[in-house]
py3Dmol code that shows the C-alpha trace and the ligand (Angstrom):
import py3Dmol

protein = """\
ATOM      1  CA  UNK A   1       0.000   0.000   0.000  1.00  0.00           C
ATOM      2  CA  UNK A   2       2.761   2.162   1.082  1.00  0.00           C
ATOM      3  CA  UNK A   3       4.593   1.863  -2.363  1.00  0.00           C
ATOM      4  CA  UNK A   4       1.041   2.684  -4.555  1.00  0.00           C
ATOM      5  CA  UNK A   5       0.890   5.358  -2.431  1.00  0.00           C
ATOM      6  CA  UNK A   6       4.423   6.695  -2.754  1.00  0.00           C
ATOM      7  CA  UNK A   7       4.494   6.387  -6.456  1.00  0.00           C
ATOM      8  CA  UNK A   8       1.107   8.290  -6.789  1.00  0.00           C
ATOM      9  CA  UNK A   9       1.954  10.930  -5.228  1.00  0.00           C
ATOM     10  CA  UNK A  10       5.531  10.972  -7.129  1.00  0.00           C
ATOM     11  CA  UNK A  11       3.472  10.562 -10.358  1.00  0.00           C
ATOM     12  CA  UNK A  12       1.108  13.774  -8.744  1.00  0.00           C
ATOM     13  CA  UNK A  13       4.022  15.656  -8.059  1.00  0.00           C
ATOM     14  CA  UNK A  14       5.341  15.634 -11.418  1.00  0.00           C
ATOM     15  CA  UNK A  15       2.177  16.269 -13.653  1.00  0.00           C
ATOM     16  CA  UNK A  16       2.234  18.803 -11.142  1.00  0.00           C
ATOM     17  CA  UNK A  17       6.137  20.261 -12.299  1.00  0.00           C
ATOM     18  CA  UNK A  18       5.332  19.835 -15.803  1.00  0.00           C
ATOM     19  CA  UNK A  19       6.718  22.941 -17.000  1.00  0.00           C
ATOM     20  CA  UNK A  20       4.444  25.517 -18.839  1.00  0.00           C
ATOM     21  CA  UNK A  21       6.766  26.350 -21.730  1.00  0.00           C
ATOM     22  CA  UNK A  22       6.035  30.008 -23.548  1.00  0.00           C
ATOM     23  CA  UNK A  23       8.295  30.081 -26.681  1.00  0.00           C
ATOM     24  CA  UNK A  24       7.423  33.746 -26.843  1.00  0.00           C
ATOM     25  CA  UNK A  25       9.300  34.355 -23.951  1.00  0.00           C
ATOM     26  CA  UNK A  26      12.666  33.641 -25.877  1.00  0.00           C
ATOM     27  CA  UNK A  27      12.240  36.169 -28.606  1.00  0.00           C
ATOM     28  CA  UNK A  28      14.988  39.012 -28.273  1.00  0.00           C
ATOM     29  CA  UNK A  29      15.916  36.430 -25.156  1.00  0.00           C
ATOM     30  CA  UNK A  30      19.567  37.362 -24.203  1.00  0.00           C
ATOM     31  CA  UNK A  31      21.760  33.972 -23.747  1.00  0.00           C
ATOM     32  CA  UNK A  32      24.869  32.446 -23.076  1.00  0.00           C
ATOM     33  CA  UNK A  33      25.320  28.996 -23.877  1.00  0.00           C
ATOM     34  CA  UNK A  34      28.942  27.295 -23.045  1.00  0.00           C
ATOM     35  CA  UNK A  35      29.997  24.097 -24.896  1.00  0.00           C
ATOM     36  CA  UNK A  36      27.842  24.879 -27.723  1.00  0.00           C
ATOM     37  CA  UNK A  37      30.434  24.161 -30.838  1.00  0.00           C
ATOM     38  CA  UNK A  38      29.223  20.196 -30.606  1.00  0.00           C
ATOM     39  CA  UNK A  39      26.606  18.384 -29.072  1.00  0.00           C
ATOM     40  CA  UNK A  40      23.905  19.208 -26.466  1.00  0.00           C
ATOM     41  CA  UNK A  41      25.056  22.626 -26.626  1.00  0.00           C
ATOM     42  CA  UNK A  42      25.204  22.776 -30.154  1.00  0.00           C
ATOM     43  CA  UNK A  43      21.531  21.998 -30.238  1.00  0.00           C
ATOM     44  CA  UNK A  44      20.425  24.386 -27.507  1.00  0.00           C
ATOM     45  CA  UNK A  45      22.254  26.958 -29.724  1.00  0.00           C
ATOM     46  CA  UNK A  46      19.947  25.978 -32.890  1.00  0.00           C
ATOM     47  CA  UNK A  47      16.783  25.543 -30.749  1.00  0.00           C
ATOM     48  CA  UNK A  48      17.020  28.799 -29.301  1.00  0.00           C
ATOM     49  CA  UNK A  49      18.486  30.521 -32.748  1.00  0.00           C
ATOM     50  CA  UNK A  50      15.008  29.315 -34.204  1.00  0.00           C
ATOM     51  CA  UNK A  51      12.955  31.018 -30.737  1.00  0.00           C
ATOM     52  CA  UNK A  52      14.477  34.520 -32.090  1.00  0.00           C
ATOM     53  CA  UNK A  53      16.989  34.527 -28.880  1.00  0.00           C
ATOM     54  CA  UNK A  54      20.176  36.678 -29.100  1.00  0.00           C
ATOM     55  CA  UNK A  55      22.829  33.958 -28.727  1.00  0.00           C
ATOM     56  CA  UNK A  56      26.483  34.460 -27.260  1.00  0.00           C
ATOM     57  CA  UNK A  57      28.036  30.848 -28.088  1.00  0.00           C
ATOM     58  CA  UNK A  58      31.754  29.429 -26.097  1.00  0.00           C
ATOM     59  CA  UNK A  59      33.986  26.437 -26.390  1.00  0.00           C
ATOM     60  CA  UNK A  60      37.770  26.279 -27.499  1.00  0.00           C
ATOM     61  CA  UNK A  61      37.992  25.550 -31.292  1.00  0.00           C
ATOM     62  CA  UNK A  62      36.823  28.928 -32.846  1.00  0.00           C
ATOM     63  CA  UNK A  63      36.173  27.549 -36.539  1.00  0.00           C
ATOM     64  CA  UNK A  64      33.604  24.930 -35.029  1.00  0.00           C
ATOM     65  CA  UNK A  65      31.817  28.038 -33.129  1.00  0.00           C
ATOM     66  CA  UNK A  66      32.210  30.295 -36.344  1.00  0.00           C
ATOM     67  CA  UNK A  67      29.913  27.312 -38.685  1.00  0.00           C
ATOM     68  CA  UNK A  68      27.401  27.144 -35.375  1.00  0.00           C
ATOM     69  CA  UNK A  69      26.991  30.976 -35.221  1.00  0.00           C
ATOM     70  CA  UNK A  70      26.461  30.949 -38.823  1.00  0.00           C
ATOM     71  CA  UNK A  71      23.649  28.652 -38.588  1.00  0.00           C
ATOM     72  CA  UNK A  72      22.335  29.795 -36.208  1.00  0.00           C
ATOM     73  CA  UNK A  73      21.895  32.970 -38.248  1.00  0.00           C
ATOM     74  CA  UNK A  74      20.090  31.170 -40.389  1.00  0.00           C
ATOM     75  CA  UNK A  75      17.484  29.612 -38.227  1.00  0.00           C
ATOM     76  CA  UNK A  76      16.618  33.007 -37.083  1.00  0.00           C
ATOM     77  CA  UNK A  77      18.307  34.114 -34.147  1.00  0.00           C
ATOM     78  CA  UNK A  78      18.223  37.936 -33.418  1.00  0.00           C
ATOM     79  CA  UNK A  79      22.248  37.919 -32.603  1.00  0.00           C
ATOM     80  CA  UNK A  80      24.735  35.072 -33.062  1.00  0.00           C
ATOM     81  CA  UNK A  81      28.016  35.741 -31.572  1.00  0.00           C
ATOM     82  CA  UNK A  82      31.060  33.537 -30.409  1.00  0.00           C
ATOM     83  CA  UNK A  83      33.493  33.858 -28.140  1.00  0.00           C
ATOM     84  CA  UNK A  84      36.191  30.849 -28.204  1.00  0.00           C
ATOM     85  CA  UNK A  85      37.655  30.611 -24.648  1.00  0.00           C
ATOM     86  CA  UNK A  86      39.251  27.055 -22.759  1.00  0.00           C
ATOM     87  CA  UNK A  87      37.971  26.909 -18.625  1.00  0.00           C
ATOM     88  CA  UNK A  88      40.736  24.887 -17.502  1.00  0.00           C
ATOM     89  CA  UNK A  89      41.747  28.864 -17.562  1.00  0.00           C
ATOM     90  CA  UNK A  90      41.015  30.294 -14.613  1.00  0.00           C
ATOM     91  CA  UNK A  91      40.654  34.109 -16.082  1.00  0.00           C
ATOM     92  CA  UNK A  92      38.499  32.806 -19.322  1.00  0.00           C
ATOM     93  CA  UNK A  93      34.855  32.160 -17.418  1.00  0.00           C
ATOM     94  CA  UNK A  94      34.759  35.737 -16.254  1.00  0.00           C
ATOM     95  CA  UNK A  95      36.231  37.116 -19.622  1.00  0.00           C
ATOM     96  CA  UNK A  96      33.345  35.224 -21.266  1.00  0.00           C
ATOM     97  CA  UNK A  97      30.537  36.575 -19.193  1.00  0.00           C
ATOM     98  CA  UNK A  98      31.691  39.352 -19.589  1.00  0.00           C
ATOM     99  CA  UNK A  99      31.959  39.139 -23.324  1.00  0.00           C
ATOM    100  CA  UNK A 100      28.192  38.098 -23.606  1.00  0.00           C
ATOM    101  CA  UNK A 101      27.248  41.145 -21.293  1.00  0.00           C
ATOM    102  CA  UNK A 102      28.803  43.213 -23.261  1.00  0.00           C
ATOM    103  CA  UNK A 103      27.637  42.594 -26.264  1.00  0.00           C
ATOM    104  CA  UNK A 104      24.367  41.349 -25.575  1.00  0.00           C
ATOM    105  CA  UNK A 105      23.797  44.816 -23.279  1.00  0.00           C
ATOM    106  CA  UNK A 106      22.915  42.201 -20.319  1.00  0.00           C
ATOM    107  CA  UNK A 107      21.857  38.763 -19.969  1.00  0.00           C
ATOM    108  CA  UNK A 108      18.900  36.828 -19.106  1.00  0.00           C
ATOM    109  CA  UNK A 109      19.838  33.134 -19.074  1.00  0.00           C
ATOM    110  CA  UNK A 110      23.519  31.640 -18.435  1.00  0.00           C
ATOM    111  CA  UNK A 111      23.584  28.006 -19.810  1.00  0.00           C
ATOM    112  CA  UNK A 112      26.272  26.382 -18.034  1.00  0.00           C
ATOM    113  CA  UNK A 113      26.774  23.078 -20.412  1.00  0.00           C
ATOM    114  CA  UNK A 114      30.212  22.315 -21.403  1.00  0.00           C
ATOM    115  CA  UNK A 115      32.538  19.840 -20.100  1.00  0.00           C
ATOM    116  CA  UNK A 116      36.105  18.837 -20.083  1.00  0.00           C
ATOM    117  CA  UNK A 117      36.932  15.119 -22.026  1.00  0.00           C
ATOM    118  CA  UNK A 118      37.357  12.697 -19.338  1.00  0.00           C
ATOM    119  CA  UNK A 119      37.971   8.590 -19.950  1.00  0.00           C
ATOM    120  CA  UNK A 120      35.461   6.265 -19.101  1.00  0.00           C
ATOM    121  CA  UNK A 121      37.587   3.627 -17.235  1.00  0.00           C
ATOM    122  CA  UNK A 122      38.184   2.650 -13.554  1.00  0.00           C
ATOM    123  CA  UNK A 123      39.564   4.907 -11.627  1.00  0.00           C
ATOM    124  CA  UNK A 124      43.687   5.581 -12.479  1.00  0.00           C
ATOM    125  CA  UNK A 125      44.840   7.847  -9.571  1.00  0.00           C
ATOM    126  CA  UNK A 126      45.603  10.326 -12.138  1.00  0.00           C
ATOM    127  CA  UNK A 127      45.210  13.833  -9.676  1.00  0.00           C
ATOM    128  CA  UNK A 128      46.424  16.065 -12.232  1.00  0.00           C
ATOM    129  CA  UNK A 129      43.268  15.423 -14.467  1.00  0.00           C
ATOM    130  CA  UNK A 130      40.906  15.100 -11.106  1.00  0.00           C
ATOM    131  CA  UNK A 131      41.973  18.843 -10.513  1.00  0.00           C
ATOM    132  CA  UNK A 132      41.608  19.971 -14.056  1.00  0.00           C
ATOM    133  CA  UNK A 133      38.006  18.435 -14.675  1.00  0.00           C
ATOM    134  CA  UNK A 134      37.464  20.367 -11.461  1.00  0.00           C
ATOM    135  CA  UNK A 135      37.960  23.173 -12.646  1.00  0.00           C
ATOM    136  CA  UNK A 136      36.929  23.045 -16.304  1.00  0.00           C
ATOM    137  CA  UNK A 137      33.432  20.843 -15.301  1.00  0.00           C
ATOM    138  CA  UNK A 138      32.456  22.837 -11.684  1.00  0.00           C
ATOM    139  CA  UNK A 139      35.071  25.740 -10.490  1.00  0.00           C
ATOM    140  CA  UNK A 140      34.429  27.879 -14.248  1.00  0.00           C
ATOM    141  CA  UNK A 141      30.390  27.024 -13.195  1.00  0.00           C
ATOM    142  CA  UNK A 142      30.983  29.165  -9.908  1.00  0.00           C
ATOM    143  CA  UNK A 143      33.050  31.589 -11.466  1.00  0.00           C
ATOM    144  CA  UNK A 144      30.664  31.989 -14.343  1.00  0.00           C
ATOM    145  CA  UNK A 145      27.476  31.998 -12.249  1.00  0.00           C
ATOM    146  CA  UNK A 146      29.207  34.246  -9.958  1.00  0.00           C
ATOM    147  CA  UNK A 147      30.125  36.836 -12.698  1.00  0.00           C
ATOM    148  CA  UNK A 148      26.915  36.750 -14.087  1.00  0.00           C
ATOM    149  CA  UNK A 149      25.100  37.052 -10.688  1.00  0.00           C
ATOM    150  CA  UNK A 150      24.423  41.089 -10.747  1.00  0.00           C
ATOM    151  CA  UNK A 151      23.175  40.535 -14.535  1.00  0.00           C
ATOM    152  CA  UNK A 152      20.907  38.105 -14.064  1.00  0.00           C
ATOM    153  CA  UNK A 153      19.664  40.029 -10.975  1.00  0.00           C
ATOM    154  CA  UNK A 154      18.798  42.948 -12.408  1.00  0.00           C
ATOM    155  CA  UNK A 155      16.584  40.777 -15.892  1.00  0.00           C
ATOM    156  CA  UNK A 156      14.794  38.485 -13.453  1.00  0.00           C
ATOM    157  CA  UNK A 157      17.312  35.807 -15.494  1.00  0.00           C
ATOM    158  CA  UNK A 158      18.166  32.497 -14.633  1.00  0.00           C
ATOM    159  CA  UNK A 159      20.827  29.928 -14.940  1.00  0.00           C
ATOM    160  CA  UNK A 160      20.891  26.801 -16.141  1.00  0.00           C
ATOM    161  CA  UNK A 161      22.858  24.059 -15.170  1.00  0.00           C
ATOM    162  CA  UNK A 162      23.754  21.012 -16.936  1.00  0.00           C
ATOM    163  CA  UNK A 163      24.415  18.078 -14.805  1.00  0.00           C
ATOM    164  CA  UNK A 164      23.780  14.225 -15.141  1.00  0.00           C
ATOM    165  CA  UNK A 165      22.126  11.042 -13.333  1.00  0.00           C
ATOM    166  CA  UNK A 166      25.769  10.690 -12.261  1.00  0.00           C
ATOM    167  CA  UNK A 167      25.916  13.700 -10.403  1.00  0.00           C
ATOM    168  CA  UNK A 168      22.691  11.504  -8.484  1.00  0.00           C
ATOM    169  CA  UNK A 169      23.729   8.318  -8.744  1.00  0.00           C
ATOM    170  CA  UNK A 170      27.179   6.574  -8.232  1.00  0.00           C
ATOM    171  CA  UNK A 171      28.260   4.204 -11.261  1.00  0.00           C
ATOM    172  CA  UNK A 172      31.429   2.823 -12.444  1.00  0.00           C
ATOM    173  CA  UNK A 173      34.442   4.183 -14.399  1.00  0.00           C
ATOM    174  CA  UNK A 174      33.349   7.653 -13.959  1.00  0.00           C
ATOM    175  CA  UNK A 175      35.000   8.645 -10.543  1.00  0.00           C
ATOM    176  CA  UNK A 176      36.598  12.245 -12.120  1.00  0.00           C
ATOM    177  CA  UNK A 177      32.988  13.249 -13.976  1.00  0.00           C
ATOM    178  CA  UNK A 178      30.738  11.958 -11.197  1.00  0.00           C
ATOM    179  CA  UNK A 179      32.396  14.117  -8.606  1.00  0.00           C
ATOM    180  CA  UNK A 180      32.491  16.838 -10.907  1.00  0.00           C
ATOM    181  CA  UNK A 181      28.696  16.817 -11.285  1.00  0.00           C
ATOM    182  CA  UNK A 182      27.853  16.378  -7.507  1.00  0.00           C
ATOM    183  CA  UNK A 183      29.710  18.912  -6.808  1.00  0.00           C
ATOM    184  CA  UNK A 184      27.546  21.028  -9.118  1.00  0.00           C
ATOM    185  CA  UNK A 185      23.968  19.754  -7.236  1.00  0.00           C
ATOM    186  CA  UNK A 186      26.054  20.522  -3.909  1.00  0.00           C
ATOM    187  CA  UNK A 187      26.812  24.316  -5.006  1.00  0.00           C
ATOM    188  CA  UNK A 188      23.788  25.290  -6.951  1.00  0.00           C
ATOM    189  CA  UNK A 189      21.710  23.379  -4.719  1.00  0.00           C
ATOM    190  CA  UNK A 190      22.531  25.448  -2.171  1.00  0.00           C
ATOM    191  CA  UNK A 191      22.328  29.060  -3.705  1.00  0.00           C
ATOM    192  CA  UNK A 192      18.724  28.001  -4.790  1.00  0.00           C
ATOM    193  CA  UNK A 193      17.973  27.820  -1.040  1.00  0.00           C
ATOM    194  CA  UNK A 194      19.693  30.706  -0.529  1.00  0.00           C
ATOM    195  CA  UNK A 195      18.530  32.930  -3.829  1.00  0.00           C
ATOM    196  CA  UNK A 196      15.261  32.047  -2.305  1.00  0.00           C
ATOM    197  CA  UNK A 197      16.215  33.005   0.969  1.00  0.00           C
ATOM    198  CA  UNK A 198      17.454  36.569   0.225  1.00  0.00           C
ATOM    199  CA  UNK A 199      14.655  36.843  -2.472  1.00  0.00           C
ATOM    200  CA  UNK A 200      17.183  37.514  -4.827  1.00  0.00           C
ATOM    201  CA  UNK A 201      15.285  37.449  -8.577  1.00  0.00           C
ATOM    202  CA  UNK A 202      17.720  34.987  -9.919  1.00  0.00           C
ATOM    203  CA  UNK A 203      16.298  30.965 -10.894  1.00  0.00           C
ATOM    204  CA  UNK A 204      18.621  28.045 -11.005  1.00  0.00           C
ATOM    205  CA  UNK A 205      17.390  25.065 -12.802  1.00  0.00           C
ATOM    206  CA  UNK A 206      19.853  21.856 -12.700  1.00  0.00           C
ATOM    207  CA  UNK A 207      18.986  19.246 -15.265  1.00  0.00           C
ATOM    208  CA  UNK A 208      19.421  15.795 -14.870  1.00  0.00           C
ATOM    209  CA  UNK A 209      20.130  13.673 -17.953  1.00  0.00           C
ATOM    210  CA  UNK A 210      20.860  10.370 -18.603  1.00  0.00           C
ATOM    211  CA  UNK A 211      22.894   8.634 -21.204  1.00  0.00           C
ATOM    212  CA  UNK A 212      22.388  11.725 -24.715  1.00  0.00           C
ATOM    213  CA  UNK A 213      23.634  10.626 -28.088  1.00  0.00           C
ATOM    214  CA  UNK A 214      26.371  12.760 -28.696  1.00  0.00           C
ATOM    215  CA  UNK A 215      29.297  11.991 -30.586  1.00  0.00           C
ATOM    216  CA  UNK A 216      31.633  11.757 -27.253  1.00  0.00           C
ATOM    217  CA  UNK A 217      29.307   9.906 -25.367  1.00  0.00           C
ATOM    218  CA  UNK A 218      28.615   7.611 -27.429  1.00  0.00           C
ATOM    219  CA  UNK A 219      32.739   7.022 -28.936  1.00  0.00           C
ATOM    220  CA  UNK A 220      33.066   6.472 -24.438  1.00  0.00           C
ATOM    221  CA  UNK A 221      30.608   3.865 -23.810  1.00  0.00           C
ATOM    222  CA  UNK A 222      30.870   1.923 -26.919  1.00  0.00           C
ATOM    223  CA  UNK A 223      31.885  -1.594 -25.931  1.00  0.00           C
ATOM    224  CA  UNK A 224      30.524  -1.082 -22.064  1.00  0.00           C
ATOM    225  CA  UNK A 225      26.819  -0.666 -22.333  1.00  0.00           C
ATOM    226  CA  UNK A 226      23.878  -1.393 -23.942  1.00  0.00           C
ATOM    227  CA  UNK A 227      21.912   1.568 -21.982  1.00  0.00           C
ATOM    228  CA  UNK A 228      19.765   3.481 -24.927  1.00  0.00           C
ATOM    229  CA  UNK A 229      20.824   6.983 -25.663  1.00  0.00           C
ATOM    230  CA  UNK A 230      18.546   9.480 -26.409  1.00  0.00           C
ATOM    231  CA  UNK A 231      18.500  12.107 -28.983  1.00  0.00           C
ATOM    232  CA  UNK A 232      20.659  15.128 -28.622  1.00  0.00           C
ATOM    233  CA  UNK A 233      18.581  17.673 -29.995  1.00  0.00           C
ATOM    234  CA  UNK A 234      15.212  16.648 -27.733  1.00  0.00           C
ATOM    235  CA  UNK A 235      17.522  17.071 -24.779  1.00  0.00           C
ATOM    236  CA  UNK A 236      18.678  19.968 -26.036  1.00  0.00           C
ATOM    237  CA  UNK A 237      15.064  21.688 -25.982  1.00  0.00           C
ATOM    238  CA  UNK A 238      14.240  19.798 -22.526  1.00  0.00           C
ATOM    239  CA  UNK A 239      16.731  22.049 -20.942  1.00  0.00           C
ATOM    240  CA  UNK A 240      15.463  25.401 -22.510  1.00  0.00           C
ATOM    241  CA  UNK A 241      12.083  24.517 -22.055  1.00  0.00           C
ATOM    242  CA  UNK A 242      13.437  23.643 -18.426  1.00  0.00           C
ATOM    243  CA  UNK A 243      15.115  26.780 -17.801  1.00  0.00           C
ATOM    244  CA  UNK A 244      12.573  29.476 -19.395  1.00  0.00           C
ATOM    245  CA  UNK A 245      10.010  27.886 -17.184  1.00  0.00           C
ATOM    246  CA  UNK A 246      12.107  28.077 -14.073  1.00  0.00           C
ATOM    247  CA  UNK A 247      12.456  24.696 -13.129  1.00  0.00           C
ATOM    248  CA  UNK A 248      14.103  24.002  -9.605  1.00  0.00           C
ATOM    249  CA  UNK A 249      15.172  20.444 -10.942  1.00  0.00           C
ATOM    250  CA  UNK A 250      14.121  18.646 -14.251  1.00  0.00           C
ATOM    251  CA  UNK A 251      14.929  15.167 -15.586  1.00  0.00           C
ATOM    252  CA  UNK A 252      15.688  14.137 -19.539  1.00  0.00           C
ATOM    253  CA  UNK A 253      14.335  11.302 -20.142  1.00  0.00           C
ATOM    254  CA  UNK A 254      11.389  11.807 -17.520  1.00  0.00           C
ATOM    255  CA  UNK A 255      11.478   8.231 -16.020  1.00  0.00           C
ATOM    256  CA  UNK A 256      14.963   9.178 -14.235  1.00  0.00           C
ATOM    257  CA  UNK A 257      12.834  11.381 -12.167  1.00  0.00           C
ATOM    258  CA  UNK A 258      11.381   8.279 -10.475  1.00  0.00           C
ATOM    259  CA  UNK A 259      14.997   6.558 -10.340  1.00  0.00           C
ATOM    260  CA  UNK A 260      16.409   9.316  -8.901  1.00  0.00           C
ATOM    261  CA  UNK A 261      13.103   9.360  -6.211  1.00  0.00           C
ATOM    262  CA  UNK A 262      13.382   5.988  -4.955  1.00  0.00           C
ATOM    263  CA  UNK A 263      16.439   5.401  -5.703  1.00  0.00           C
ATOM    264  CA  UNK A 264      17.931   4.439  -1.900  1.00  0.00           C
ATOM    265  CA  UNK A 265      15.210   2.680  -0.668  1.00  0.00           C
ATOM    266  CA  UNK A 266      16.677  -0.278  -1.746  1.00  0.00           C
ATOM    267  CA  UNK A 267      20.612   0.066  -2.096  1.00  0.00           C
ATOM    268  CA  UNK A 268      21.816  -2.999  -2.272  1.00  0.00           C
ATOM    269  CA  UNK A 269      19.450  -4.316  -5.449  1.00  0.00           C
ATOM    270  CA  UNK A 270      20.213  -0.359  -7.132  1.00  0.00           C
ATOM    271  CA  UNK A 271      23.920  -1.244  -6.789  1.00  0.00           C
ATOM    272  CA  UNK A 272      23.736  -4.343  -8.252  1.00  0.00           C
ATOM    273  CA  UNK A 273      21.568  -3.437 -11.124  1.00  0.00           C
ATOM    274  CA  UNK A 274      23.898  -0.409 -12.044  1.00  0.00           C
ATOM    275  CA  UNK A 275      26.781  -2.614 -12.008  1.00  0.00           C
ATOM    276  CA  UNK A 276      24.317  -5.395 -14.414  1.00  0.00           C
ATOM    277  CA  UNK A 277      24.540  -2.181 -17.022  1.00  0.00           C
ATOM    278  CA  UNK A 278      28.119  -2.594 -17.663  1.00  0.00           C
ATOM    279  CA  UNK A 279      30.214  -5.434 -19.346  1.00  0.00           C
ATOM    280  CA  UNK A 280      33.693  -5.703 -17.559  1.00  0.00           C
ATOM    281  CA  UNK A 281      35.849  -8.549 -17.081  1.00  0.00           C
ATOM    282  CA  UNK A 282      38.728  -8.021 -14.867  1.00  0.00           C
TER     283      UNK A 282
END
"""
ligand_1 = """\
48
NDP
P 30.293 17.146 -25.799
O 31.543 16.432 -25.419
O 29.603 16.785 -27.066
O 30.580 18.710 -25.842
C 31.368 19.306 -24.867
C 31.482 20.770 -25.194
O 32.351 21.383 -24.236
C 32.066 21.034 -26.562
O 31.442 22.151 -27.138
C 33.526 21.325 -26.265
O 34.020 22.157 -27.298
C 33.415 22.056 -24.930
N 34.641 21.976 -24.141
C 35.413 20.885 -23.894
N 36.467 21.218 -23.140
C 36.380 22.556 -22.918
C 37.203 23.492 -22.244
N 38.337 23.123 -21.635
N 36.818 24.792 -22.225
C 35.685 25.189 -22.851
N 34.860 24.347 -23.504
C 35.211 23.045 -23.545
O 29.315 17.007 -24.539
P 27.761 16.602 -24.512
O 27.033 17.452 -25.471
O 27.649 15.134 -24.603
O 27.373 17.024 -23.023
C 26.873 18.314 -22.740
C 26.430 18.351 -21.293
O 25.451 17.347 -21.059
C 27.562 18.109 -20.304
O 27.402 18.940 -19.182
C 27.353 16.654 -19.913
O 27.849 16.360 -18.635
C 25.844 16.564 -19.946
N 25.398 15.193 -20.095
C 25.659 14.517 -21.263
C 25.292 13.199 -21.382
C 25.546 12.417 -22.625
O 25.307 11.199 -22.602
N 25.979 13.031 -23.719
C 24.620 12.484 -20.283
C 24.401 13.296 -19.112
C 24.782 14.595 -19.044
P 35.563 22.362 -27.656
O 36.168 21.003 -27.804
O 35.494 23.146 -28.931
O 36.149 23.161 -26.540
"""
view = py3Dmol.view(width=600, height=400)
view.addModel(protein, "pdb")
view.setStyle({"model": 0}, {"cartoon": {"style": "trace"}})
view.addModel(ligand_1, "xyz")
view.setStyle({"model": 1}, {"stick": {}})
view.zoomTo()
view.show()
């Protein structure tokens, strides 16, 4: 009884979070999206190109940004604009948000998306790369969030954070990423609360995704898993849709949500089953 009760009211509670999505609200939308030469990003850049947005696009290689821009041009977007910059530096995320300020005369939504290649494998020792995923996949999200703070404030904006079931949900052969991405639900989680607190007019939204079939992702699992991946570019609009409705917490594909809900009531069997995803032999 306990359990149909539990998962009705989990099933009420997210009918209830269904986000009310107004692509009106986009047009002339001022927006900085990192990671956005390949992949999820890249697709957030096209979706909200063809919502009439002004886009500010980041990443490293500046000819990959230069074709995005260009499309996105084409699909509509009010401004397209790049700015190639690498966050293992620690002066770049503030140059950037700066940058999109700048140009864009403000900013309503920071999209904090990019990440750092990291090897899916067990767990080397390597520190060096532990600190430098640091600070590419979380430290440049503070510094970026925190750069963009007074912005935001004064457009009602929001940011949007790009995270992962494994910054939920402990799996194998991820140990750098996975920390990386709980580290993100452990700092935005807790300016939320305290955004809230101070009734500061800034949203966070931290989306939750599982396994997106992106050219990296895909190139890292192939030979481990048989887990489906799910289409970039449907992701890609989850998050905006996730973010322009102000979303506390949102979850691509939606079944994670219930994963994610029950997901230590039985530890033992949830270990076990993640470990039944993966073919290793040691
Ligand atoms: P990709 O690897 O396809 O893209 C990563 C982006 O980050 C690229 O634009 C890359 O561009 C940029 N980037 C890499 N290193 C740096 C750096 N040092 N400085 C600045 N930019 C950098 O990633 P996905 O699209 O697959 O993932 C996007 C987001 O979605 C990530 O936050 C990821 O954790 C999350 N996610 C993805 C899943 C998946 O299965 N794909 C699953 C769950 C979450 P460049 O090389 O030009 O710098």
């Amino acid at each position: 009884k306990l359990l149909i009760v539990s998962v009705a009211v989990a099933f009420v509670a997210f009918i209830w979070s269904v986000p009310s999505f107004d692509p009106e609200s986009l047009k002339g939308a001022r927006v900085l999206v990192t990671g956005a030469s390949t992949g999820i990003g890249e697709q957030m850049a096209y979706h909200l190109a063809g919502f009439g947005a002004q886009v500010v696009i980041t990443a490293r290689r500046e000819k990959v940004l230069q074709q995005v821009v260009e499309k996105c041009q084409g699909l509509g977007a009010q401004k397209a604009l790049y700015v190639a910059a690498d966050m293992a530096d620690p002066l770049d995320p503030e140059r950037v948000v700066k940058f999109a300020v700048d140009q864009l005369g403000g900013l309503d939504y920071l999209v904090l998306n990019h990440i750092g290649p990291s090897p899916f494998a067990m767990w080397d020792g390597d520190m060096e790369h532990m600190r430098w995923l640091m600070q590419v996949n979380f430290l440049s999200y503070v510094q970026m969030a925190k750069t963009a703070l007074p912005s935001l404030e004064q457009s009602k904006g929001s940011i949007v954070v790009v995270s992962s079931l494994l910054g939920k949900m402990c799996s194998p052969f991820v140990a750098p990423y996975s920390s990386t991405k709980f580290s993100l639900s452990g700092f935005f989680g807790t300016l939320q609360h305290e955004l809230a607190m101070q009734r500061r007019n800034v949203s966070i939204t931290i989306c939750y995704l599982g396994l997106i079939d992106t050219d990296s992702a895909m190139e890292k699992v192939k030979g481990f898993t048989n887990i489906q991946a799910w289409p970039a570019s449907e992701a890609a609009l989850h998050i905006i849709t996730s973010g322009s409705s102000k979303q506390a917490e949102s979850y691509y594909p939606w079944f994670w949500y219930y994963s994610s809900l029950i997901k230590d009531w039985f530890p033992y069997f949830r270990d076990l089953g993640i470990r039944s995803f993966y073919n290793y032999e040691p």
